[in-house]
Each structure stands twice: as C-alpha cells, then as structure tokens.
C-alpha positions in Angstrom: -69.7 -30.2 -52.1 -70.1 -33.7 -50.2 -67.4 -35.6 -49.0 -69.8 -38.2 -48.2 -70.0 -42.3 -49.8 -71.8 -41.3 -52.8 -72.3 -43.3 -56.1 -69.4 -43.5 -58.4 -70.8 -41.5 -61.4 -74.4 -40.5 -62.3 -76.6 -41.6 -65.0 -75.2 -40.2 -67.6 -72.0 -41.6 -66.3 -70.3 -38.3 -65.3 -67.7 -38.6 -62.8 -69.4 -38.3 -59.2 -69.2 -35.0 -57.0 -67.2 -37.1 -55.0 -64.0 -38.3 -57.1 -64.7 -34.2 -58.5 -63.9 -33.1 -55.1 -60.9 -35.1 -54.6 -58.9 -33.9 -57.5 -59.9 -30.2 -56.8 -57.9 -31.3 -53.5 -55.2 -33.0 -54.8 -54.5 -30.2 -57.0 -54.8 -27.7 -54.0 -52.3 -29.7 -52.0 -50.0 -29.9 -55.2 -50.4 -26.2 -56.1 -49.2 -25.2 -52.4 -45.3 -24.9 -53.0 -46.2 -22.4 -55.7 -47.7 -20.0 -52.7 -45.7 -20.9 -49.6 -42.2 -20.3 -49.9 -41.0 -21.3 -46.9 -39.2 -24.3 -46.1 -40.3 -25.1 -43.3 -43.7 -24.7 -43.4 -43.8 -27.0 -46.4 -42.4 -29.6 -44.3 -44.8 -29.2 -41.4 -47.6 -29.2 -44.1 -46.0 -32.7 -45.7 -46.2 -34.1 -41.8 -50.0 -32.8 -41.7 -50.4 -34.5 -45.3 -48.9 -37.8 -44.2 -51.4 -38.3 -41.4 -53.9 -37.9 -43.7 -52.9 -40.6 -45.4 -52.8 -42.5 -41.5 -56.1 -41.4 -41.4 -57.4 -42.3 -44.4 -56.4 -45.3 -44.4 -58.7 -46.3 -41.4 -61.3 -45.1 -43.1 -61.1 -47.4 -45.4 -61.2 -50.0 -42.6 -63.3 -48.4 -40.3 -65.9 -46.0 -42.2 -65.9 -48.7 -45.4 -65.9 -51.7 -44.0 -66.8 -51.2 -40.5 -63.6 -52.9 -38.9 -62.7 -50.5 -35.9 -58.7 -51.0 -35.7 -57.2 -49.8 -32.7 -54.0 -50.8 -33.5 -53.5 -49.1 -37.0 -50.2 -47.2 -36.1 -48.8 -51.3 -35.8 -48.8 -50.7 -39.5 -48.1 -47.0 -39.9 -44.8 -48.1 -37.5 -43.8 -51.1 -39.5 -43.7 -49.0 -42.7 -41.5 -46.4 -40.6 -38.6 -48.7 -39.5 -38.9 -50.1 -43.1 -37.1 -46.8 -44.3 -35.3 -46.1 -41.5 -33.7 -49.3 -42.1 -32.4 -48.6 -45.3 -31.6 -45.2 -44.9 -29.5 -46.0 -42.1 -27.3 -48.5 -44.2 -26.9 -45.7 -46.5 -26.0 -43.2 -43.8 -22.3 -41.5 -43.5 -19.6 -43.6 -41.5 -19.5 -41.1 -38.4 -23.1 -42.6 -37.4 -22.0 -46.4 -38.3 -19.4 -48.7 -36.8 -17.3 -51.5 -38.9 -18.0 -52.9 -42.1 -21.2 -50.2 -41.9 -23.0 -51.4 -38.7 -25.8 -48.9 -37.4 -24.3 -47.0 -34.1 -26.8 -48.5 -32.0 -25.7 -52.2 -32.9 -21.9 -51.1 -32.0 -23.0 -49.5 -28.7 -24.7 -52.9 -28.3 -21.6 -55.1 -29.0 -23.6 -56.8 -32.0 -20.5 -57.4 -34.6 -22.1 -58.2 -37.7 -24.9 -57.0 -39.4 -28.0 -59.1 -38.8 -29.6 -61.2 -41.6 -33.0 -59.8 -41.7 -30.9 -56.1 -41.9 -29.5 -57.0 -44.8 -31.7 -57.0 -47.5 -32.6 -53.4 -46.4 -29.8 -52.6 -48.6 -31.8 -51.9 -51.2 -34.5 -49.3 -51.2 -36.4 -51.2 -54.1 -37.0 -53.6 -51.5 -37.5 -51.9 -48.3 -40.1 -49.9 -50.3 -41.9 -53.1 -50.8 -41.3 -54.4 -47.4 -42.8 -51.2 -46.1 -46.2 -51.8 -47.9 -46.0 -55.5 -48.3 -45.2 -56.4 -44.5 -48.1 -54.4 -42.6 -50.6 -55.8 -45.3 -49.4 -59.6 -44.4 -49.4 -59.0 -40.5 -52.6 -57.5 -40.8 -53.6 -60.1 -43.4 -52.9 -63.2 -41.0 -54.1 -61.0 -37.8 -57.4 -60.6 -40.0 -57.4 -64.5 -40.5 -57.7 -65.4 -37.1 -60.4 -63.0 -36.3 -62.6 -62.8 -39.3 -62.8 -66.5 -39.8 -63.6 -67.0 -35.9 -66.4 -64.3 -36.7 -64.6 -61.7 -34.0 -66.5 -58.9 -34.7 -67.3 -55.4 -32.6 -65.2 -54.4 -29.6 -63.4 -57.4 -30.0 -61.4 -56.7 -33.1 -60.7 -53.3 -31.6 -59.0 -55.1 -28.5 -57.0 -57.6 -30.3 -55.3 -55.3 -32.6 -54.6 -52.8 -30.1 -53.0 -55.6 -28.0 -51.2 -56.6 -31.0 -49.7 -53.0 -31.2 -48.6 -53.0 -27.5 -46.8 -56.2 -28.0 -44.5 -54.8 -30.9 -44.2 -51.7 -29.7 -42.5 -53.9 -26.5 -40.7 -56.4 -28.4 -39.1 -53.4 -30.8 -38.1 -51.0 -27.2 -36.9 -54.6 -26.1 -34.6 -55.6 -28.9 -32.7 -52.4 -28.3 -30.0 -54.0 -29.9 -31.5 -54.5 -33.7 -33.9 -51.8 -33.4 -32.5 -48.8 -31.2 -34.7 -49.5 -28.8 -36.4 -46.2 -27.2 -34.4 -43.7 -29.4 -35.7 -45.4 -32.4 -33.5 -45.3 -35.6 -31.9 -42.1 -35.9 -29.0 -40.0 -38.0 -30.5 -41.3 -41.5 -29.5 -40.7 -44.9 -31.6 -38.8 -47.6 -33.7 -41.0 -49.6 -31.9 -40.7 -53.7 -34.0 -42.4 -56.3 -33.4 -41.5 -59.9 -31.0 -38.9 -59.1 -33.3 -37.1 -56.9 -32.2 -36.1 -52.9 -35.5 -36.5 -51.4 -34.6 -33.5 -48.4 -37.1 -33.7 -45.8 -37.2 -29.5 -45.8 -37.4 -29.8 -49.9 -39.6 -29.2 -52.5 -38.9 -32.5 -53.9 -40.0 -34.6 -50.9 -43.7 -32.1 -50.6 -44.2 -33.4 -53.9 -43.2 -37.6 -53.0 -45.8 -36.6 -50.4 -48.4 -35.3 -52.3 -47.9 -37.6 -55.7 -48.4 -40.9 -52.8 -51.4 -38.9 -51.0 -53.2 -38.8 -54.4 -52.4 -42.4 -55.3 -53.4 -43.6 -52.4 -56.8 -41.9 -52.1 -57.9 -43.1 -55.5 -56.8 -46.1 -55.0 -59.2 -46.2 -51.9 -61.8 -44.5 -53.8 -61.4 -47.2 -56.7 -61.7 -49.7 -54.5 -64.7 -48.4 -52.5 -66.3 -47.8 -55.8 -65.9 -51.9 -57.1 -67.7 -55.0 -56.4 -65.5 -55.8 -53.8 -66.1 -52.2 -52.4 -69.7 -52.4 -52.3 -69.7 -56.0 -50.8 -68.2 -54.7 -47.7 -70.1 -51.8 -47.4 -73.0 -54.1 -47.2 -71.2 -56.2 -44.7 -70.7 -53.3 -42.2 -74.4 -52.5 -43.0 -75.9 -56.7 -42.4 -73.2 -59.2 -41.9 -75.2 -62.1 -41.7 -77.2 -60.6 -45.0 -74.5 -61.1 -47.0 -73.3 -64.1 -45.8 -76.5 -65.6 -46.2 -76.7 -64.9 -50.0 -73.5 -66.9 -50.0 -70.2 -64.5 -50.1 -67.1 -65.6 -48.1 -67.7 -62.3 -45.7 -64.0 -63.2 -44.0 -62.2 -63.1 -47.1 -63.4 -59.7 -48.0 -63.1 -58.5 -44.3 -59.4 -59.4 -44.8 -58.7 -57.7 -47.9 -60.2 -54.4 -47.0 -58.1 -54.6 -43.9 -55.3 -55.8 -45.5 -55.4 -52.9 -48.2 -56.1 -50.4 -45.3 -52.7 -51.4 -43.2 -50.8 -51.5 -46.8 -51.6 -47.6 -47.2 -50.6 -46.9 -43.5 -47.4 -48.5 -44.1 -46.9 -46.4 -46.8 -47.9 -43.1 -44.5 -45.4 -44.4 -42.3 -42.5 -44.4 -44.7 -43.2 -41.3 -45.8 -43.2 -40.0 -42.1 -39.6 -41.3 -41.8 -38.6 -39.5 -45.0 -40.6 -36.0 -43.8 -39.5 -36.5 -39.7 -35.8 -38.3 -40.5 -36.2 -41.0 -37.7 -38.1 -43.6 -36.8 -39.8 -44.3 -33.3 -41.4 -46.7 -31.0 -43.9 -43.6 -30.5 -44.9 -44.3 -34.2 -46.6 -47.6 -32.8 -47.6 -45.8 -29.6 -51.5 -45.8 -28.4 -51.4 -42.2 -28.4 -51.1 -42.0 -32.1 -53.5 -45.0 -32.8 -55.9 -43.1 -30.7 -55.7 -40.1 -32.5 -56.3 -41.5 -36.0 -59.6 -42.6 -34.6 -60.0 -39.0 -33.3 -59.5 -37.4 -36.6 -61.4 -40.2 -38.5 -65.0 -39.2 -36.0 -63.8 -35.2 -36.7 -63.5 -35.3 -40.8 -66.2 -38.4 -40.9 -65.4 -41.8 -41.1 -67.0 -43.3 -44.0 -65.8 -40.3 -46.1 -62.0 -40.9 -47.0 -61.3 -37.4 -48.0 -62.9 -36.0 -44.9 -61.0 -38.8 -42.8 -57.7 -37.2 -44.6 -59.1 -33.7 -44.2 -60.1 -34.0 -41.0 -56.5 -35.4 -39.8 -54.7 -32.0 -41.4 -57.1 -30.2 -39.5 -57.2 -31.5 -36.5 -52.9 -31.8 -36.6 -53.0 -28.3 -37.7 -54.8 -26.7 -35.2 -53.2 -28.6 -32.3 -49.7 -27.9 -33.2 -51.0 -24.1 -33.9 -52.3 -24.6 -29.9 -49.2 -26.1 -28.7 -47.1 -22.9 -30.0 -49.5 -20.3 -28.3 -48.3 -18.9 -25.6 -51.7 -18.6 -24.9 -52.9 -22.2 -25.0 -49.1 -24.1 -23.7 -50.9 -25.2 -21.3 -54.2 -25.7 -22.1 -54.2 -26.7 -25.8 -55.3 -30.3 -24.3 -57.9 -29.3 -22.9 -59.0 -27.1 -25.8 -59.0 -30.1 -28.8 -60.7 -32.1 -26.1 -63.3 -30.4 -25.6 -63.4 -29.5 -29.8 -63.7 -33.6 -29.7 -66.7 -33.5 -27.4 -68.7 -31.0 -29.4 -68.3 -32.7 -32.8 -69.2 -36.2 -31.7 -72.4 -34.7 -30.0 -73.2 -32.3 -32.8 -71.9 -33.7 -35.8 -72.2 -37.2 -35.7 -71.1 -37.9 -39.1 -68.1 -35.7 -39.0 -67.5 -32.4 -41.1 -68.0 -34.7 -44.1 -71.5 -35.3 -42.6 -72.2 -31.4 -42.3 -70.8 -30.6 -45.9 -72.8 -33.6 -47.5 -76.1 -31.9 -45.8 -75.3 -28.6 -47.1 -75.2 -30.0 -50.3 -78.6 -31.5 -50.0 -80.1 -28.1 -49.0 -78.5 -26.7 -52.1 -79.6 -29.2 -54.2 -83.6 -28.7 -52.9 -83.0 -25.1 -53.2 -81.9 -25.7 -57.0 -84.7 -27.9 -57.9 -87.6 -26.5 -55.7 -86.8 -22.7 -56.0 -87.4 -22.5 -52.5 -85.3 -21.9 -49.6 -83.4 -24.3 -48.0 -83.9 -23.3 -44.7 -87.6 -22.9 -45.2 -88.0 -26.5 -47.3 -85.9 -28.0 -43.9 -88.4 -26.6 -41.9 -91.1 -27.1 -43.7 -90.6 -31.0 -44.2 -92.2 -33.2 -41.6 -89.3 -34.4 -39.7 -86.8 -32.4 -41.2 -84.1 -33.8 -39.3 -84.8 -37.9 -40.4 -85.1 -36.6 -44.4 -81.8 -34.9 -43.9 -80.3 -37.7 -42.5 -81.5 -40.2 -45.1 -80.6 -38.2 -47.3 -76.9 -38.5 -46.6 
C-alpha cells in the first residue's frame, strides 16, 4: 500500500489508503508489547519510535512544505532539557544540593535556584514549554527568513547555524545547564498516578499514544486548506503568491508545527533515554533526520517515520555485530548511496509504485510487469503516476 501524498478520501468519501495505512501501523506499534516481552527491547524499540516522530516531523517541513531544516534537532533538544528540567527538580536529594538545587549548580557554586528553573516545577508546564518553546523559536526564526523571501540552501544554513549556536551557548552555561554531561540522575515522570519507567510498559505506550497523535495531526494538517496551500508553495512559490496568499505566513506555520512535534520527540527521548544532552542538538543527529527522511521518502510522513526505525534499527543491529564494529559506518553509508541513486523517492516512493502496478493489473487484467513494459516510457507514467 502507498505511503505516498495521496488525496484525503476518494469519491465516495472513503477514508484514503493513506490514513488506512497509518492506523494499520499505529495499531502494529501498539500491539508490540503483547508479543515482545522483554524489557529492554521495548525500550530500544520506544527510542526507534521517538525518532520517528524526529523524523516525521521534518517531513512535514521538508517533504510538505519544501523548507529543508538543518537545524531540526534545535527543537528536538529544546523539548529534551524541557523534561530534564523538571525531572531533575523532582529527583531524590542524593543528586541535589540545598533547598533542592540540581548537583551541577552546587558543583558550580550557583546558590539559589535560578528564575527561569523555577517554573519547571511543574510538569503541566514544562510539558507545554517543551512543545510551545521550539514552535516560538522556530516561529520568529521563520519570520526573519520567510518574510526576507530566504528560500533554498539558505534556510538550510541559517537554521543549522542557529543550532551550532545553542548547542555552544548550552555546553557554555555549564553552570544552568550541565554543560557537556547534560542533565543527568532524573526522576520518573508520575502523572495521574502512573510511574512512567523508561524500561516499562507504561512509558512504550506514552510513546506510541504521542507517535499516533502526532502523525494524524500531520496527516490532518497536510490534508486542510492550509495543507494544500503549502504543498503548492514547494511546488510554485511565486504561483501562489501571485494569486494573492501571504506565502510567509503559511511558511511559518508549517515550520512552526514541524519544530512543535520535534519538541515533543525530544521530551519523550528524555523520558525513554533518562538524560538530556548537548548531543541532542548535535549536527550529527540533525544530519541523520535528513538521512532517514531521503531513505523512508520525504513527502511521505509515515515513510519519513518508517524509514527513521529502520534506518536506527539496522545501525544499532550493525554497531553490535562483531562482524560490522568496525565497519557498520561504512555499511549504512553506502545503504545511503544506493537509495538516493535508485530510489529517489524513498521506500515510500517504491511502495506507492507497487501499488500503481497492482492497481493496472486489477483493472487491466494484465500483468504488471508486461503493462510497465508495454507503456511507451514506462518509467515517466510511473513516475507521474506517483
């Protein structure tokens, strides 16, 4: 079944294959616990799930709306040191100093707790802060370069250089934010009674219940107005602005929404991982989310978000082989190479074609290799056909 951009229901205004698709997913992911019982595996798997999210969420920016952020673990890290904060205030004394100070503040000689620290004291609002803060950074990042018309390789400079800088100022202000050991020795997340254990059932579940929110969200939003104006301004920017729509303002909202849902991944990375990290703003991880965006298919978010547990998967499957220590690198590298030169559109690209074939062979009666052939240019009908 295609994981492709395809319309939101058909004629007869059944739900398309694609929303079909993701809740056969969704229910996959949240039938998993019932199969693996193994603690550890579940959490690895809730870490695979959570860079899904990452990675669907630049899809949204990237695939959608044709905004190529660089910089999208800014966001993804901003959400993390949300919930680190206010897990560490909840944490047991042994890991604070007096009147509840984080260690790393009393190592640093700071000797009371510092005023934007303090209303991490409730989760309520850190949770809010976790969502609410990427989406206004990126919101008034988006301002200055969507209203300039910045467009292209441009954007993707200027928000990786706003990454770099963070990621400096937060290894710099060791003394508020732990500086390179991050914010460590955290409490479990409790809401309504429930321990959210990163190794527990429980916290699988807060994984999976926020994956599918998130992804129909994005498909909800993909599949409005709004959703379709953008499309069209990836596709002919000056098009649309011609027939009068404010082309920044929806530039900024798609972003906006995009660097909301990676704060959210990055929260729940804290929760699953049980620190936080300047590595979570790192290039190397921004990079990657690009990586597994071009392997599951960028303007696809369920391949984006497939692709990202794949791609995870198999390298931390690598990195464990004695076989491929020392060579796993080399082997996703060159896995990279291939599917950009073969599979342009990602894997959501090859399942969306397979689906056409299936579809001629339902209606035509003939084969689907043989109609492929047979058509004059075989490879420009599949493609427009996608």
């Amino acid at each position: 079944m295609p994981l492709h951009n395809s319309a939101s229901s058909s004629a007869s205004g059944r739900p398309s294959i694609e929303l079909i698709t993701i809740l056969v997913v969704c229910a996959i992911i949240f039938a998993v616990p019932t199969l693996l019982n193994n603690d550890y595996l579940l959490n690895k798997l809730a870490r695979y799930l959570v860079l899904g999210i990452l990675a669907m969420s630049l899809s949204l920016s990237w695939g959608y709306a044709g905004i190529l952020n660089l910089g999208q673990a800014m966001s993804f890290g901003l959400g993390s040191y949300a919930m680190a904060m206010t897990l560490k205030l909840k944490t047991v004394p042994v890991h604070t100093g007096p009147q509840g100070l984080p260690d790393f503040m009393v190592w640093n000689n700071v000797t009371s707790l510092p005023w934007f620290w303090q209303p991490f004291e409730s989760h309520l609002f850190a949770i809010c802060a976790g969502m609410l803060v990427p989406a206004a950074v990126a919101a008034a990042l988006g301002w200055f370069m969507f209203r300039g018309r910045v467009t292209g390789v441009y954007v993707a400079i200027i928000t990786l250089a706003a990454m770099v800088v963070l990621n400096l100022v937060i290894i710099d202000q060791q003394q508020y934010t732990g500086g390179f050991n991050g914010i460590t020795d955290l409490a479990q997340l409790e809401y309504f009674g429930i321990a959210f254990d990163a190794y527990s059932r429980a916290t699988y579940y807060l994984v999976s219940f926020c994956l599918t929110g998130a992804l129909l969200l994005a498909y909800a939003f993909t599949q409005t107005k709004a959703g379709l104006i953008i499309q069209a301004i990836r596709d002919h920017e000056s098009r649309v602005r011609y027939f009068g729509y404010d082309v920044g303002a929806y530039q900024i909202a798609a972003f906006a929404l995009s660097a909301a849902i990676a704060g959210l991944a990055g929260m729940l990375y804290t929760i699953v991982m049980e620190f936080a990290s300047p590595t979570f703003l790192g290039v190397q991880l921004s990079l990657s989310v690009v990586v597994w965006c071009a392997v599951g298919g960028r303007q696809s978010l369920l391949g984006a978000l497939l692709g990202a547990i794949l791609v995870a998967g198999v390298q931390g499957a690598l990195s464990e082989s004695a076989a491929f220590v020392e060579t796993w690198t080399l082997v996703m590298g060159a896995l990279f190479v291939l599917i950009v030169l073969f599979l342009p559109k990602g894997l959501a690209g090859l399942a969306g074609s397979l689906w056409t074939l299936l579809q001629w062979r339902r209606v035509d009666g003939i084969s689907p290799v043989r109609q492929f052939h047979q058509t004059e240019g075989g490879h420009e009908r599949l493609s427009s056909a996608e």
